[in-house]
Residue, then its C-alpha position, 0 to 999 in steps of 0.5 A: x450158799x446155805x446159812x451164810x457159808x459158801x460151798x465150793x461145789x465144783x472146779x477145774x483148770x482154766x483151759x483156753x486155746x492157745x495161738x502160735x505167739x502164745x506157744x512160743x512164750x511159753x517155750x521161752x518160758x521154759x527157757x529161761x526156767x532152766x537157764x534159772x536152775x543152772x545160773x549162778x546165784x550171787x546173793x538172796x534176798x526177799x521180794x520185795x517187788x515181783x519181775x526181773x530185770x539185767x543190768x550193770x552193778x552201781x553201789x551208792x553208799x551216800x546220797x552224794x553218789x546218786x548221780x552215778x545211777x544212770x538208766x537201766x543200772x541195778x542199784x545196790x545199796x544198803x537200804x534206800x531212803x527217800x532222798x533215793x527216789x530220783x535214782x530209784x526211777x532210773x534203775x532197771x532193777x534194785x537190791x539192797x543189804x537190809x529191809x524187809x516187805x515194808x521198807x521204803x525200798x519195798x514200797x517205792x519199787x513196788x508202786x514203781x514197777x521196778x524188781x527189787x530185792x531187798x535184804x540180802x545182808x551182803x549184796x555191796x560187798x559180794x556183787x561188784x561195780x559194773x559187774x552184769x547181773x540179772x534180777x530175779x525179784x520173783x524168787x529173790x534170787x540175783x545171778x550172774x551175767x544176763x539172764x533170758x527171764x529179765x526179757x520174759x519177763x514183759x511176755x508175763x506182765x502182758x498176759x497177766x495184764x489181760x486176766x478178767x477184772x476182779x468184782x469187789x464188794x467194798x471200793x478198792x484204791x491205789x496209793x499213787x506217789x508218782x506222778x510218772x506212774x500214774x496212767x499205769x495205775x489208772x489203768x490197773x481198775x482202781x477206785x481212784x486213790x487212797x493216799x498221795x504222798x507229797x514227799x516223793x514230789x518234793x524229792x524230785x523238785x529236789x529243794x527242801x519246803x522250808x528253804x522255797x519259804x526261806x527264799x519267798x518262793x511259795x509260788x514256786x513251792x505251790x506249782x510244783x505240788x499242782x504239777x504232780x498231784x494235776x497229773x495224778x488226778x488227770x489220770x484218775x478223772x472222775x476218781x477220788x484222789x486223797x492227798x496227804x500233806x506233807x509229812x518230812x522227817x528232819x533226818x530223811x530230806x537232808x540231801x535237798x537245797x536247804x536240807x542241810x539247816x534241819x535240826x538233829x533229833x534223837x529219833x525223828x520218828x516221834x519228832x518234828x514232822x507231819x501237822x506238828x511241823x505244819x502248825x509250827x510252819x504255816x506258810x509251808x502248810x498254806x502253801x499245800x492247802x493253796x495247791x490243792x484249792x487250786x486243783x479243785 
């Protein structure tokens, strides 16, 4: 270093000995690098989340068809919305029609671990249901038939998971929504995390917060929030975690109990949500409060 710049003055590759597994996977990758360049490309994409994964095709076109995605399926839909993230979960792979690095399906699969690709433009009109695809969201590319990368896949996360942990000069924290995921990101060396989101949790007790107020069950409400964020915590002991209060649009929760009596706006965005909602609604908000109060 000389008057505050960095010289990189020397560098060369990273060289290690190799064991026999070691060698092995590395002629598995060339395998499927080449099975790769001779598969069948069906439709592309962006990726949104790094991996691959096989599977049957289900393509869901409403909110009223989630049911229909079972384990190890590949979702292929339009673009997700949160009323999605129970089937999300179940999904080996997704692909959607829209959306781009920072739609909702980019962001969840991320944080889950789930390949996904994501504006394809045609993907639930070209691929069809049941038909076996093979996801690769490293390269945004979905093929034909099961291909040998969606199995070497784990054979990469397991190597990469074994580099050297980075050294930073400022904290560095996860976004932690999930509670099913939360031990992975514990494990990932973060600082704690930045910001849980309630939303996903209330997605998957599957009852809207207003209609648990409606029916004076802000007990119920309350366990539920303690249930996820208690596991979140537990995982990251020790850790800060910062969680957000609840921030529903009135046209993104419509497919849970009670969210049929949501008012229509003309654009939900700037509407009735988040604190404005909160203050207008102050038992849902007491109740979010009490939960956290209660973790503490």
């Amino acid at each position: 270093m000389e008057d505050g710049k960095v010289f990189i003055v020397q560098s060369r590759a990273i060289t290690t000995l190799q064991k026999k597994d070691e060698q092995d996977t590395d002629a598995d990758a060339k395998e499927a690098e080449e099975e790769l360049a001779n598969g069948k490309i069906l439709v592309v994409g962006q990726t949104a989340s790094p991996g691959a994964a096989f599977g049957p095709v289900t393509i869901i076109h409403t909110a009223e068809e989630l049911d229909k995605v079972k384990k190890g399926d590949i979702l292929v839909t339009e673009m997700t919305n949160p009323d999605m993230v129970p089937a999300m979960k179940r999904a080996a792979g997704i692909v959607t029609n829209e959306g781009g690095m920072t739609c909702h399906a980019a962001i969840v699969s991320r944080e889950m671990g789930i390949p996904c690709v994501v504006g394809t433009e045609h993907a639930t009109q070209v691929l069809k249901q049941g038909q076996i695809i093979t996801v690769d969201a490293t390269h945004g590319h979905v093929y034909a038939g099961e291909l040998k990368i969606a199995h070497h896949h784990d054979h990469i996360t397991s190597a990469a998971s074994q580099a050297a942990p980075l050294e930073t000069a400022t904290k560095v924290k996860v976004i932690c929504d999930l509670p099913d995921i939360a031990e992975r990101a514990a494990k990932s060396g973060a600082d704690g995390v930045g910001l849980v989101r309630m939303e996903f949790m209330i997605a998957d007790g599957g009852v809207h917060p207003a209609q648990y107020i409606r029916e004076n069950r802000d007990e119920d409400y309350i366990k539920l929030l303690m249930d996820g964020i208690g596991t979140i915590a537990k995982a990251f002991k020790d850790k800060p975690v910062w969680v957000r209060t609840s921030d529903i649009r009135t046209d993104e929760y419509r497919a849970l109990k009670g969210g049929d009596q949501e008012p229509h706006e003309t654009d939900p965005m700037i509407g009735w949500h988040a604190i404005r909602r909160g203050l207008d609604e102050p038992r849902i908000l007491k109740a979010e409060f009490t939960a956290i109060k209660r973790l503490h």
